[in-house]
C-alpha positions in Angstrom: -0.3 37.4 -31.8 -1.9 39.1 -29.0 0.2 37.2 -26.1 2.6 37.3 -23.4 5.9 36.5 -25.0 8.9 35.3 -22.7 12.3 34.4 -23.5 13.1 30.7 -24.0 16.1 29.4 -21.5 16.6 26.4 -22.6 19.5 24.7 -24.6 18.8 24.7 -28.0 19.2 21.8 -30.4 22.5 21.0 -31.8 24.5 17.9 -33.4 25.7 16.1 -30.6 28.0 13.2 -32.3 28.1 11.5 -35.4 28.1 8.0 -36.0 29.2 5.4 -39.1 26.5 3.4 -39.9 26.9 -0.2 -41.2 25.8 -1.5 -44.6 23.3 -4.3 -43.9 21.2 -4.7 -47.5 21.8 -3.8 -50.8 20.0 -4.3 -53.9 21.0 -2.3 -57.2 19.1 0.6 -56.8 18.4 0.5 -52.7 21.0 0.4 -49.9 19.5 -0.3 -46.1 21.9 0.6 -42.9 22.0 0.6 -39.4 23.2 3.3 -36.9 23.5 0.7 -34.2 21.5 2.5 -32.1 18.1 4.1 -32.0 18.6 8.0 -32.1 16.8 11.1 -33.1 19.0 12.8 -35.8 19.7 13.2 -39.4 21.5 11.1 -42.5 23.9 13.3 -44.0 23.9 12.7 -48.1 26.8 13.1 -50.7 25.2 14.0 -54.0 26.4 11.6 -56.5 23.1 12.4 -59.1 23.0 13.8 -62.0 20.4 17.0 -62.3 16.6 16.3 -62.3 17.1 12.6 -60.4 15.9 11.9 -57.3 17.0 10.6 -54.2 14.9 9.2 -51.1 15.7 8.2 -47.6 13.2 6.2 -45.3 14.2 5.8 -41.6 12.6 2.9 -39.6 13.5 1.8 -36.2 13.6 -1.8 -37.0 14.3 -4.3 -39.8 12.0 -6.9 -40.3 12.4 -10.9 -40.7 13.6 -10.6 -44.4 16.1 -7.7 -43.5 14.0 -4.5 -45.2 13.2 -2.0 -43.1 9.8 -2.9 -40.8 6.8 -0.5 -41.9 5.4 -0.3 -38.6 8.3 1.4 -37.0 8.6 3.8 -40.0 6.3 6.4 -38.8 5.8 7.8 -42.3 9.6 9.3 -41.9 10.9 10.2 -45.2 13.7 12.6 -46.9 13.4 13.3 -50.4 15.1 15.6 -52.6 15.6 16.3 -56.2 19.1 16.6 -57.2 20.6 19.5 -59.1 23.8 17.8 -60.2 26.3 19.9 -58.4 27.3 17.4 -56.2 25.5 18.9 -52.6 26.0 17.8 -49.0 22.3 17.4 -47.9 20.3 16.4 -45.2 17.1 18.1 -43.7 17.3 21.4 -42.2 14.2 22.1 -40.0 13.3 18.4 -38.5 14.6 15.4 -37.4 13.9 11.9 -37.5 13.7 9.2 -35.0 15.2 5.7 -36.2 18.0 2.8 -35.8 17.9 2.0 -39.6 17.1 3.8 -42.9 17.5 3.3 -46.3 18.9 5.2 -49.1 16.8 5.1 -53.1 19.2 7.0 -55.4 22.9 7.6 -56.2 24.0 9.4 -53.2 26.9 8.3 -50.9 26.1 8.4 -47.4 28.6 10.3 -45.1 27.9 10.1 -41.6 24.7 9.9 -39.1 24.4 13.2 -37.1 23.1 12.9 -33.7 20.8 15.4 -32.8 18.8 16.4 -29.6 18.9 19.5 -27.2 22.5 20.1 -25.8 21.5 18.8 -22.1 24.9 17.2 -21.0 24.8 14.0 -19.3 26.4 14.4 -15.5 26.0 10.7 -14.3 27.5 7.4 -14.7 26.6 4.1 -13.7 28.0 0.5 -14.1 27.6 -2.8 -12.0 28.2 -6.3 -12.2 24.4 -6.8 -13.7 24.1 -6.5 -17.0 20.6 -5.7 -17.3 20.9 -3.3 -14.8 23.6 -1.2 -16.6 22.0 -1.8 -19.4 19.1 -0.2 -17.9 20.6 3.0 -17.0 22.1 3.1 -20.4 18.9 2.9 -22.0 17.2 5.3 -20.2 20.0 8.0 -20.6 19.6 7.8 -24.3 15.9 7.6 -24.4 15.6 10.5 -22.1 18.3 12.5 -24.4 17.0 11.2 -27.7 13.1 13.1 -26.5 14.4 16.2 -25.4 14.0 18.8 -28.3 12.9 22.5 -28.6 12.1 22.6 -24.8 9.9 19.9 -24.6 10.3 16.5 -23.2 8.3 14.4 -25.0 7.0 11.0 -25.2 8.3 9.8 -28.4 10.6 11.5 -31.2 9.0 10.6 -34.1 5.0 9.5 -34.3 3.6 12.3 -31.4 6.4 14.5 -30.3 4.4 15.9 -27.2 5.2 17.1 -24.1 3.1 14.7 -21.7 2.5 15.6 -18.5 2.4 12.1 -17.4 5.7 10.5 -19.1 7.3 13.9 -17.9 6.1 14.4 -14.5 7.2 10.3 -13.6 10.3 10.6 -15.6 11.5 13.8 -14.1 13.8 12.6 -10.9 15.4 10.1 -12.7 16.6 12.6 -15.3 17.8 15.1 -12.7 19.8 12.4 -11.4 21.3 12.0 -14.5 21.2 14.8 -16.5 22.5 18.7 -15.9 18.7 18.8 -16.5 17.9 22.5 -14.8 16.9 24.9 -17.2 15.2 22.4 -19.6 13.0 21.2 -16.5 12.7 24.5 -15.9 11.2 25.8 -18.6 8.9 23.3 -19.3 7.3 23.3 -15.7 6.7 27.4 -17.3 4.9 25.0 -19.8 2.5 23.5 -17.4 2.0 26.4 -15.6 1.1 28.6 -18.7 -1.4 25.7 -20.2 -3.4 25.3 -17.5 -6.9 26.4 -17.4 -7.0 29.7 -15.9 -10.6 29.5 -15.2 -11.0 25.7 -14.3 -7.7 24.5 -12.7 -7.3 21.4 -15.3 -4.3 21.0 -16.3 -3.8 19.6 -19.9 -2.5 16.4 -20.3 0.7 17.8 -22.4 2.8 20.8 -22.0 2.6 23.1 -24.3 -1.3 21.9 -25.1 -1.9 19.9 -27.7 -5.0 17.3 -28.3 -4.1 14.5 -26.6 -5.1 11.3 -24.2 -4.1 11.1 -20.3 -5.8 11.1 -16.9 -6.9 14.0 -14.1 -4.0 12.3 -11.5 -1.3 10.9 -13.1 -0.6 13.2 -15.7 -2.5 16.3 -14.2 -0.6 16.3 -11.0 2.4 17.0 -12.2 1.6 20.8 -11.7 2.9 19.6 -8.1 5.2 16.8 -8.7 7.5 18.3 -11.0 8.4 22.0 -9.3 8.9 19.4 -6.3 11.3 17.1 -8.0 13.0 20.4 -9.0 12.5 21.8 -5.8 14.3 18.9 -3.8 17.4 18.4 -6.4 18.3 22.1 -6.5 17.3 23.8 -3.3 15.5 26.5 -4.7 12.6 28.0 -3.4 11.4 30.1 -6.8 9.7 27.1 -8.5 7.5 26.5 -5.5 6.7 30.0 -5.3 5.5 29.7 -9.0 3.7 27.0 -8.9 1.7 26.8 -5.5 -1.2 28.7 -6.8 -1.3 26.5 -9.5 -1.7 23.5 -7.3 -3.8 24.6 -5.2 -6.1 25.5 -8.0 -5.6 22.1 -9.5 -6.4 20.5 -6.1 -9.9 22.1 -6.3 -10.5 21.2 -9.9 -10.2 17.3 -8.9 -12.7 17.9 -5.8 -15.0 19.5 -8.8 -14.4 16.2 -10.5 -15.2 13.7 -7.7 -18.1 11.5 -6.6 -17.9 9.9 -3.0 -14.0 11.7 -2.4 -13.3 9.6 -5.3 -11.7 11.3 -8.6 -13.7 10.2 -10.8 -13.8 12.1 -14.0 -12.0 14.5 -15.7 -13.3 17.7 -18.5 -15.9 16.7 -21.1 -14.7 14.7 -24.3 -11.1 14.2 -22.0 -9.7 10.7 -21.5 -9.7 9.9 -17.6 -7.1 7.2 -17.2 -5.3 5.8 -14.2 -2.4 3.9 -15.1 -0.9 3.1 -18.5 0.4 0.2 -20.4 0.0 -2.3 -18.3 0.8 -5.6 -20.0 -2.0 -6.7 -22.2 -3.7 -3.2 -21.3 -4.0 -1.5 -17.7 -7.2 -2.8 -15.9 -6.8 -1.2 -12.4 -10.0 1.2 -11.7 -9.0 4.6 -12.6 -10.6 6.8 -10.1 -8.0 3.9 -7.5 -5.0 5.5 -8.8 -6.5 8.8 -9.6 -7.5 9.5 -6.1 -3.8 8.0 -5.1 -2.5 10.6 -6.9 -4.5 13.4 -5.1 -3.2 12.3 -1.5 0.4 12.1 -2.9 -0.2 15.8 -4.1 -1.6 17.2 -1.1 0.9 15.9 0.7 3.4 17.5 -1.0 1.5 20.7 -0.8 1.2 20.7 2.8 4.9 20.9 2.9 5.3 23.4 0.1 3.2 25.8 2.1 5.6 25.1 5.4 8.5 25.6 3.5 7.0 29.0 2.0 5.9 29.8 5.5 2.6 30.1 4.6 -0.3 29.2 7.2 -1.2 25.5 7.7 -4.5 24.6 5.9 -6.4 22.0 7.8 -8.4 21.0 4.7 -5.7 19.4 3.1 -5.6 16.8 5.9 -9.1 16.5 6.3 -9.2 16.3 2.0 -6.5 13.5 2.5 -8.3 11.6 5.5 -11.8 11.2 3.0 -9.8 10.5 0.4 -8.1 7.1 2.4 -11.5 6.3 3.9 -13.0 6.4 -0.1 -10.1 4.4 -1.4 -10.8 1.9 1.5 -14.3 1.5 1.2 -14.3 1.3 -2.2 -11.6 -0.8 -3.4 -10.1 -3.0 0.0 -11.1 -6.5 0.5 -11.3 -7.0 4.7 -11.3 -10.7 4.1 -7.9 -11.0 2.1 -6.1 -7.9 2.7 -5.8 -6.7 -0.9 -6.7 -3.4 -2.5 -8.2 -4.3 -6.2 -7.6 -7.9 -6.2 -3.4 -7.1 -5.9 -3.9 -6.1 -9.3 -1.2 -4.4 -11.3 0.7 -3.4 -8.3 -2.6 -2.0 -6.2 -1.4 -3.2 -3.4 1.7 -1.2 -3.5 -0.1 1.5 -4.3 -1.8 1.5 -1.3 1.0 0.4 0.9 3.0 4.2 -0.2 0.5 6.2 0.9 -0.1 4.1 4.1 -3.4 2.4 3.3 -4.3 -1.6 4.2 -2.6 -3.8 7.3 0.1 -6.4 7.2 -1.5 -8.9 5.2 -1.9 -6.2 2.2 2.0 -6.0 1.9 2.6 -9.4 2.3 0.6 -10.5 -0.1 1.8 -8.0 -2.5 5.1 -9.4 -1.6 3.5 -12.9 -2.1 2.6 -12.0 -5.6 5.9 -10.9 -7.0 7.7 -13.5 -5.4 5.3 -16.2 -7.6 4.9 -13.8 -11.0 8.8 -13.1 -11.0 8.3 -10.0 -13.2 6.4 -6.8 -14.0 2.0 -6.6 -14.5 2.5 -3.0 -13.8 1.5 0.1 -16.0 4.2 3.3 -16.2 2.8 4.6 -13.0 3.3 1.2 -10.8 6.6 0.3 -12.2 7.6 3.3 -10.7 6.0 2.4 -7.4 6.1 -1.6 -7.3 10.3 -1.7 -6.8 10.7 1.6 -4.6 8.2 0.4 -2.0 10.1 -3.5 -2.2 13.2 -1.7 -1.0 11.5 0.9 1.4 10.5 -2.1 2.9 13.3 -4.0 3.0 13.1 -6.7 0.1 15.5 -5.8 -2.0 16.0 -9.2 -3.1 12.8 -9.4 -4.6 13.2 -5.4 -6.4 16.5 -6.8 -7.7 14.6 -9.7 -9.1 11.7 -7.4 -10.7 14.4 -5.2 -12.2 16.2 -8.0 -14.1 13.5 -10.2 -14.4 13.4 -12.4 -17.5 9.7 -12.7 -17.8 7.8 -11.6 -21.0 7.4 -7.7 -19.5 10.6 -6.7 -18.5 13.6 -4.9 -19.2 15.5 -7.7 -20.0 13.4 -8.7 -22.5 13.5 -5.4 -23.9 17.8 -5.7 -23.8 18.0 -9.4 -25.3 15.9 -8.1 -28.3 18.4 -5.8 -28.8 16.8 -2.5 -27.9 18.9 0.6 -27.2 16.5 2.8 -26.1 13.0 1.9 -24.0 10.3 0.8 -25.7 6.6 2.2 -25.0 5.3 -1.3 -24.5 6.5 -4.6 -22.7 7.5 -7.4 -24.5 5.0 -9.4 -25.6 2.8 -6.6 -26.4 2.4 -5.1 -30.1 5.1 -2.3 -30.1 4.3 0.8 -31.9 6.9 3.1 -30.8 10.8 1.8 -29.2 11.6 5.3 -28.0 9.4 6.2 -24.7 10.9 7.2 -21.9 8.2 6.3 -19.0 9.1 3.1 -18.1 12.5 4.3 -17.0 10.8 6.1 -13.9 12.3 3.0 -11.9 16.0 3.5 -13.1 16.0 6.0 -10.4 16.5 3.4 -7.9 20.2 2.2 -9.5 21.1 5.2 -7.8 19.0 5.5 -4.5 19.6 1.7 -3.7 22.1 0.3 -5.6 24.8 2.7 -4.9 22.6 3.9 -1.9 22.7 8.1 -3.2 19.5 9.5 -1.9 19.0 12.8 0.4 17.2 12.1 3.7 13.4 13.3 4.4 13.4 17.5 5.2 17.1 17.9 2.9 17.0 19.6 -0.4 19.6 21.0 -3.0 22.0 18.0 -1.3 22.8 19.6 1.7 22.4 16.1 3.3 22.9 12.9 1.8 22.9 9.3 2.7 25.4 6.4 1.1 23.2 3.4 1.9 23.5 1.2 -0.5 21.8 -2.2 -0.3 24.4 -5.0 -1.4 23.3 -8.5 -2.3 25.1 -11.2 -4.1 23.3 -10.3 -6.9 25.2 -7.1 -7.6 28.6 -7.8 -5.7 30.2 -4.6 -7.7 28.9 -1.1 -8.3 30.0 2.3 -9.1 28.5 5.5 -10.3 28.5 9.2 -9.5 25.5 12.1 -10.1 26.3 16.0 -9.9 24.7 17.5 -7.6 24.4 21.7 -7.1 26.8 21.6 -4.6 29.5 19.0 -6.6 29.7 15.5 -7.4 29.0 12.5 -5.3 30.1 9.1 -6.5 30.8 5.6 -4.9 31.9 2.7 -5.5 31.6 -0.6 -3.6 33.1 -4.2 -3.8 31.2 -7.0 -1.8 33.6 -10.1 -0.6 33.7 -12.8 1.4 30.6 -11.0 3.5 33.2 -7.9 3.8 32.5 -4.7 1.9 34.9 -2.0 0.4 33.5 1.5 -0.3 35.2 4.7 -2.5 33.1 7.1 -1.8 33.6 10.7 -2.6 31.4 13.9 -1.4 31.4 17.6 -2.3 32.0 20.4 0.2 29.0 21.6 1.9 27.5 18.4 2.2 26.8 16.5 5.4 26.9 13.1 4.5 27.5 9.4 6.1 27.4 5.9 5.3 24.9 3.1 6.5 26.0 -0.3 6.4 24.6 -2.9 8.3 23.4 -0.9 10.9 26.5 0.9 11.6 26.4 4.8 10.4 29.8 6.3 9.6 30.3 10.2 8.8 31.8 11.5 5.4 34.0 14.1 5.3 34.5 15.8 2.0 36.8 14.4 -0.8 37.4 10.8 -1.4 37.7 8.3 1.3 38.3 4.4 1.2 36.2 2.5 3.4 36.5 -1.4 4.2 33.3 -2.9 6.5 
């Protein structure tokens, strides 16, 4: 083809582990098993057959009620192969399947289960006296691992495979937190950059570009968002160099697509959604979060273009400014406070981006303290629980994050889940391997061990232990890798005293906050008692 062809960085595929399965069913002629976990991978085969008879292997990531494996988590993921008698190893050689369970129709003795996903190594860990809350970070490792393939993070490993903008752009600091996740991240913001329009600004709702569903802000934006994710956890400057045209490209594609400083639409014959998945479907106005998204992005810009040193563009604050004022006018109530009704986290939405007065945070607060649980889509889960803590209720993010209402995570653990699923509880599931939801896993490190890097630091040349300790988690310990070594703590709270390990990497200026009192770090490991 007549292209520009680069070379491809990233790590490639590769068997990570292997795992036993367990014999759950068997009839004479049909054997059903369980990994134990939901994975992407293969079953490896022992050819027992004689020549000419043939052997099939369905993959599911469920059983149903009676034990057989549940059609609608199937996918249409099949392996079939005719035997030639000589006794073959075989399993598939080009694909992969995602599944928990599978089921094996023929006479062929099942070896092992290869793991299989890109060879991104995991550099965090994370454990705490809440068991939904480890569980949480648990889950979202493995999903995060389980839909990275070929260079492209995508949204599920088995029914679309695609690299959405959307799942990838909210997703994306929680997996550099977690994962040695550079030159995968990398490459695929080379992704975004290379799909988008060259003549419009849109940027597709997947990276690379395939048909698909998603919306001008929170999928489109993350032509900004992600080089600044990437930008913040690694210090370098490159990514922001690549990508500012881009934005600023993008920025005037959404003012194309506006009515009233209001994003309103997107291309012809495109989606245009807000927010997603929202228990019992997302209902908040999408031009609301749309036009959210814009201010978030331009202010992000207008530091990317300080940082590069480039003149300071006083449209961006006056686009920003209009923007407000048209979220305002449109969508905020004067007599109650709220922004959309307090719908679906709208109120927090507004609130992060400094929109409303007093009343519209406490009654967000109001609402959440009365629902106990989650009405949020992927974008406000994300939001919902980082704005409780940035504004200092942390009892009540604690409570969202281990809620046991119908749309939580800990509905999601207590059926058994290993992995995230696309929909809450209560909902009709369709896939149990989407990564999205776990935007807010980020916060197990940036409040519950307290890891974060203060406003104006990037590449961790500053961080901040602050971690916000309640009776709800009395224990906690975890570390991340950082580019300039690893940072870990680990706390005990007793008798209203606090002990701290906390260990920092050379190079970093770091310091604990406790209670009000700020304590420098030096590097190594130190034990602290408060």
């Amino acid at each position: 083809m007549e292209t520009e062809y680069l070379l491809q960085p990233c790590p490639a595929d590769r068997v990570i582990r292997q795992i036993t399965p367990r014999l759950i069913a068997e009839t004479p002629k049909l054997k059903i098993y369980d990994a134990g976990e939901n994975i992407t991978g293969w079953v490896v085969l022992e050819d027992e057959s004689c020549a000419g008879e043939r052997i099939e292997v369905r993959f599911s990531e469920a059983v149903d009620s009676v034990g057989t494996l549940h059609e609608r988590f199937m996918q249409d993921q099949y392996f079939r192969v005719v035997s030639d008698g000589r006794g073959r190893v075989l399993h598939p050689r080009t694909t992969w399947n995602g599944f928990r369970c599978f089921s094996v129709n023929g006479r062929a003795k099942v070896k092992t289960v290869a793991v299989i996903h890109s060879d991104v190594p995991v550099t965090s860990a994370f454990r705490c006296s809440s068991k939904p809350l480890t569980w949480l970070y648990d889950a979202f490792v493995r999903t995060e691992l389980m839909n990275l393939h070929g260079g492209i993070p995508s949204d599920c490993p088995h029914l679309e495979r695609k690299g959405y903008t959307g799942d990838g752009q909210l997703t994306a600091e929680t997996a550099l937190l977690t994962l040695n996740h550079k030159t995968f991240l990398r490459k695929w913001l080379d992704d975004i950059l290379d799909c988008q329009d060259r003549n419009s600004g849109h940027v597709q709702y997947t990276a690379p570009y395939t048909r698909n569903g998603g919306g001008p802000g929170g999928w489109g934006c993350a032509i900004v968002m992600v080089p600044w994710q990437y930008y913040r956890h690694y210090g370098e400057m490159e990514a922001l160099r690549a990508a500012y045209p881009g934005m600023c490209r993008y920025i005037d594609y959404l003012a194309a697509h506006s009515e009233g400083d209001l994003v309103v639409s997107d291309r012809p014959c495109e989606w245009c959604l807000g927010d997603w998945l929202a228990p019992g479907g997302s209902k908040l106005d999408p031009p609301f979060v749309n036009t959210y998204c814009l201010v978030r992005s331009l202010e992000v810009i207008t530091r990317v273009e300080a940082l590069l040193g480039l003149p300071e563009n006083p449209g961006w604050a006056a686009r920003i400014e209009k923007a407000k004022a048209a979220m305002t006018a449109k969508y905020f109530d004067a007599v109650t406070g709220d922004f959309c009704g307090n719908l679906e986290g709208a109120n927090a939405f507004a609130v992060d981006i400094g929109l409303g007065d007093g009343r519209t945070l406490a009654r967000m607060i109001a609402h959440y303290e009365a629902l106990g649980g989650f009405d949020t889509g992927i974008i406000g889960t994300e939001i919902v629980p980082r704005v409780l803590f940035e504004k200092g209720r942390a009892d009540l993010a604690y409570r969202l994050l281990t809620s046991e209402n119908m749309a939580s995570f800990v509905g999601m653990m207590r059926a058994g889940a290993t992995t995230l699923w696309e929909y809450w509880p209560g909902d009709k599931q369709r896939s149990l391997n989407h990564p999205m939801f776990g935007a807010a896993a980020k916060e197990l490190f940036h409040r519950v061990l307290g890891v974060r890097q203060p406003e104006g630091s990037a590449g961790w040349e500053r961080a901040v232990i602050e971690p916000v300790l309640t009776e709800q988690v009395p224990e906690a310990e975890g570390r991340i890798a950082t580019p300039r070594g690893e940072i870990a703590v680990r706390y005990t709270l007793w008798a209203g005293r606090a002990d701290f390990d906390v260990t920092v990497p050379a190079g970093v200026q770091a310091e604990l906050i406790y209670r009000g009192e700020t304590i420098p770090l030096q590097a190594g490991t130190q034990h602290i008692r408060v």
